[in-house]
Every structure is written in C-alpha cells, then in structure tokens.
N, C-alpha and C positions, 0 to 999 in steps of 0.2 A: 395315669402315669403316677406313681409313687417316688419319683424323685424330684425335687424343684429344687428349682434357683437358690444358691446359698448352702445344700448340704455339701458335708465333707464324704465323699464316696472314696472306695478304692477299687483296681481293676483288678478282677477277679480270672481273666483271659484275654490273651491277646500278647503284643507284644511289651505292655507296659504293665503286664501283671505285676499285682502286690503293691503297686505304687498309688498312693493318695495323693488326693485334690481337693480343691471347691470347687462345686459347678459354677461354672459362668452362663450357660443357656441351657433351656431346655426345647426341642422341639419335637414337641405329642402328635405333630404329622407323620413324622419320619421314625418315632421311637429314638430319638437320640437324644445324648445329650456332648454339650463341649465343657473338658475340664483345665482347669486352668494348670499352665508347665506341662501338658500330656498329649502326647498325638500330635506332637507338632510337623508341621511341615513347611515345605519351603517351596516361592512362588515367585519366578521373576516376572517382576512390573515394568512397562512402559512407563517413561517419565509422562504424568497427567497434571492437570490442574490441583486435584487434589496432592498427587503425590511428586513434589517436581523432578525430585532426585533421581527417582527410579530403584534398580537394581532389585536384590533381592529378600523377601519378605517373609519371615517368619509369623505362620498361627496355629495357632490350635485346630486342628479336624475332627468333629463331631466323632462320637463312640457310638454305638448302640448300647441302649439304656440294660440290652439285659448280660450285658459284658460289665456291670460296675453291681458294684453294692452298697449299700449305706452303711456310716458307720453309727454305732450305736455311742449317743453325745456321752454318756457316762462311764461306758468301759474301755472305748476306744478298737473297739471289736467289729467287725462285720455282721450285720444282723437282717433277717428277712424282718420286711412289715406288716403288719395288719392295722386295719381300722377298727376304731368301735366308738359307739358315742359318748360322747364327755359332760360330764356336770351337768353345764349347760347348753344340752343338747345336740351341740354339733358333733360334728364328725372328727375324730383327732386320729395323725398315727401313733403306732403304739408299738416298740423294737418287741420283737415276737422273742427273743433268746431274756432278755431284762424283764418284760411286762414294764419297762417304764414307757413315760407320754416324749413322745420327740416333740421340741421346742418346736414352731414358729418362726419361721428365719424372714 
C-alpha cells in the first residue's frame, strides 16, 4: 500500500471528492484508509462504562485507499507514486508528476 499514516491525501471520487485530509489510519487488509474531518458518520451509543453519557457519536469511516490520492509535499497537486531506491540503498517514494523524494512522515 502506497499511502501511510500521516500523508496529506485528497478524494478523488466519492461523495467528498476534491476534499483534503491527513490520514489517521491505515488498514492494508481491507485497502483502506480513515481520513481525518472526511466520511463521517454518526452512531448512537448505549450509555457504557467507557462512555457513560451515551447519545450520539460522530467518526470517521474508512475510504478505500484507491478512492484518495497523495498530494505531492511541494506542489500541493495530486500525484501518482513510484518507488526507486535511494542513496543509501532503501527503498524511497518518489511523486511520479515532480520526480521529487516524499518525505517520511
């Protein structure tokens, strides 16, 4: 999976197309990811231990990872990724429209 935890993505389809986030999770079982203010939704709770008040809860609902894009750090653009390896030897990505190195989040 080519998106983790920490990029800034935007949804490319769906009902919150065009709109930007951070990822808050990622999960490479399901191909999804949750972004943070996006796909929210609402869930009424039983008053529990953890939650004594109850009522109702607003979160984020996972996307599918091939509904977002990454944005490229330096243009601010939506960009496909590739890999190649780096200096020193690892594996880095690299915003396929820029050729620049995406940071490390």
């Amino acid at each position: 999976m080519k998106i983790r935890k920490g990029d800034t993505v935007q949804v490319i389809s769906g009902a919150n197309k065009g709109k930007q986030g951070t990822v808050l999770r990622v999960e490479p079982e399901k191909n999804r990811v949750v972004i943070e203010g996006l796909n929210l939704r609402k869930r009424h709770m039983k008053p529990s231990q953890t939650n004594p008040e109850g009522g109702i809860v607003e979160f984020e609902a996972p996307i599918h990872a091939s509904n977002v894009m990454l944005l490229d750090p330096a243009s601010g653009e939506p960009t496909r990724l590739r890999s190649q390896a780096g200096e020193d030897g690892r594996r880095e990505r690299v915003a396929a429209k820029s050729g620049r190195v995406i940071p490390r989040a």
